[in-house]
C-alpha positions as CSV (number, residue, x, y, z in Angstrom):
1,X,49.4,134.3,7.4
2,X,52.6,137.1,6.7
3,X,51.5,138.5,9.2
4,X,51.8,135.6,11.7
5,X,55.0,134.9,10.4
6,X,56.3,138.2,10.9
7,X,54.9,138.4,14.5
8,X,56.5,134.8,15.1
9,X,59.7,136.0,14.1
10,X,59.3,138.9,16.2
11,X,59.0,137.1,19.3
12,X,62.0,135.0,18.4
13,X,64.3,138.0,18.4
14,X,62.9,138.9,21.6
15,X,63.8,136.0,22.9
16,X,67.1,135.6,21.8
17,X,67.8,138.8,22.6
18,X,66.9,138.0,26.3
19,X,68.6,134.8,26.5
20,X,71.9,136.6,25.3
21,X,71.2,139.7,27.3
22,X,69.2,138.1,30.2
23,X,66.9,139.3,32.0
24,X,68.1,141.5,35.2
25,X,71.2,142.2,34.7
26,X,74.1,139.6,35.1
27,X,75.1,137.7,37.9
28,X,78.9,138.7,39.1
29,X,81.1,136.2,40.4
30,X,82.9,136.2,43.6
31,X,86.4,136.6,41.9
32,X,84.7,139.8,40.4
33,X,83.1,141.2,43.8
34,X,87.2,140.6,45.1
35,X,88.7,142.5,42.5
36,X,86.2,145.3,42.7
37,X,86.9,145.4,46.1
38,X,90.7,145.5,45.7
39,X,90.0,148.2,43.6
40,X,87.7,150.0,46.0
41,X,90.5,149.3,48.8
42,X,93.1,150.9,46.9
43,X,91.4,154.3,46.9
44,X,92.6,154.4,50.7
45,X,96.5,154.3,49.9
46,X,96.0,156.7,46.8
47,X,94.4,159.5,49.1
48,X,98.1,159.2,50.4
49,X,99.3,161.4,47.7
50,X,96.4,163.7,48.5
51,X,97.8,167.8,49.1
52,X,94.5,169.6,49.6
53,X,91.3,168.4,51.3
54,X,89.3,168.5,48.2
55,X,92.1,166.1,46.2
56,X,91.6,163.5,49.4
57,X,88.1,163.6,49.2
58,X,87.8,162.7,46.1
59,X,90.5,160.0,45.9
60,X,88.4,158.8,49.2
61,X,85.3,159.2,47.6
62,X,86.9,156.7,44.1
63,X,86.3,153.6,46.6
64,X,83.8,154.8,49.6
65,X,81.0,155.9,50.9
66,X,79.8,157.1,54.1
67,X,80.0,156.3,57.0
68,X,83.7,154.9,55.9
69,X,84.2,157.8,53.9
70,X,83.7,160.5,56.2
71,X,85.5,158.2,59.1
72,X,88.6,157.8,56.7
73,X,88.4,161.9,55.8
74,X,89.1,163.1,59.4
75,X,91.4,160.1,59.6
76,X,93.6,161.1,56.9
77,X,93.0,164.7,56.9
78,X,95.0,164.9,60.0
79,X,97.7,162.5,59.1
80,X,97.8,164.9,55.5
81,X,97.7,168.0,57.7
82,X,101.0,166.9,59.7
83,X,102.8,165.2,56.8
84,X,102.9,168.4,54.8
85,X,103.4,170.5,57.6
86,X,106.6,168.3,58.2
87,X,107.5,167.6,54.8
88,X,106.7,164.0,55.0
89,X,106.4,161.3,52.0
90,X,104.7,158.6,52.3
91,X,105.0,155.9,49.4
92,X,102.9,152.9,49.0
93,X,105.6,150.2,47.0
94,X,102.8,147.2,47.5
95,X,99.9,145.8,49.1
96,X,100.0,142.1,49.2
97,X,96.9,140.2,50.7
98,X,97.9,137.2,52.3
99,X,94.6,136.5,52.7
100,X,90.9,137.7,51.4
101,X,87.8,135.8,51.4
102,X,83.8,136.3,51.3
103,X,82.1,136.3,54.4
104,X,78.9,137.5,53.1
105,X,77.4,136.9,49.5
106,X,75.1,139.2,48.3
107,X,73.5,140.8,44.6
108,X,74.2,144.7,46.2
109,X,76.3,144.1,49.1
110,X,78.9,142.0,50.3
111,X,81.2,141.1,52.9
112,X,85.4,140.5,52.8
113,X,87.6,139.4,55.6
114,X,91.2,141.0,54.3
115,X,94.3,140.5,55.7
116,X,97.0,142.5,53.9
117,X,101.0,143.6,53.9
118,X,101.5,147.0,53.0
119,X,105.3,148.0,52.3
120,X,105.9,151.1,52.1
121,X,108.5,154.3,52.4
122,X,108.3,156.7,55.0
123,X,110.8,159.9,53.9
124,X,111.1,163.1,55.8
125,X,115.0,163.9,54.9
126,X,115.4,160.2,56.4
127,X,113.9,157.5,54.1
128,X,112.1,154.8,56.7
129,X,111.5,151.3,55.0
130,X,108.0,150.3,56.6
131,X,106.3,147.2,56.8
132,X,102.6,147.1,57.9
133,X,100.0,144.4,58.4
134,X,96.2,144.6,58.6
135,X,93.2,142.3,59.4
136,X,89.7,143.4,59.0
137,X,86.6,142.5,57.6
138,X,84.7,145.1,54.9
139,X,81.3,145.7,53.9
140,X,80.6,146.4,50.3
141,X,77.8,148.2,48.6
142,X,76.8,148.5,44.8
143,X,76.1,152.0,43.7
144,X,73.4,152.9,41.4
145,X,76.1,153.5,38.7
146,X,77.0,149.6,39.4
147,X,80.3,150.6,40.8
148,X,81.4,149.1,44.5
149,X,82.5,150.9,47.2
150,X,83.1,150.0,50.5
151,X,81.0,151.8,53.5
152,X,82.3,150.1,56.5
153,X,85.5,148.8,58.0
154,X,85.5,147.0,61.1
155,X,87.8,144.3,63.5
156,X,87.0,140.7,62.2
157,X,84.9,138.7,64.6
């Protein structure tokens, strides 16, 4: 009879411990799939501080993956190439979405329509106050490490 007892009890930590853990991992929210996508996002305007090829990679590679990745490396490797070969600045003072919504819901993936204000300062001996606006849409992907990172940009629909 102990021994039922003790097995009994067994199987109620189990199932605790399930019901506080669950089973499969936890569920995000959309509010969290948008702010891991900001974050993901910002890795583009960070790489605009990048000074070698290897630094832009990896401040590319904090928030993409391939084919994006690669896409934004030749990208900005050229604008990099010709901003330190002119002694350019370029200074990111904020990125404001106006608007950012889910297209697409999914447990590894997911899809945002962004449409963003960057302000920013362009300085090359003259300092150049810039305002730029963007709308596209992004596909998301989890990583295996349960980070997200974004893989494609393309023109909303």
């Amino acid at each position: 009879m102990k021994v039922m007892r003790g097995g009994w009890a067994l199987v109620l930590v189990v199932v605790l411990l399930f019901g506080l853990v669950g089973c499969g991992g936890s569920k995000e929210t959309q509010e969290q799939k948008l702010t891991a996508f900001k974050q993901a996002h910002q890795a583009i305007y960070d790489a605009w501080q990048a000074t070698t090829t290897t630094q832009l990679h990896d401040l590319l590679a904090k928030g993409l993956v391939d084919p994006l990745l690669s896409q934004q490396m030749t990208q900005q490797n050229a604008v990099m190439q010709q901003r330190l070969m002119l002694n350019e600045k370029h200074i990111v003072k904020s990125i404001a979405f106006n608007q950012l919504s889910m297209v697409k819901d999914g447990s590894d993936e997911f899809t945002v329509y962004a449409d963003w204000t960057v302000d920013g300062v362009r300085d090359h001996g003259d300092v150049h106050e810039m305002t730029v606006s963007y709308k596209k849409q992004f596909h998301v992907v989890k990583q295996k490490d349960g980070t997200w990172k974004i893989d494609q940009m393309t023109d909303p629909n």
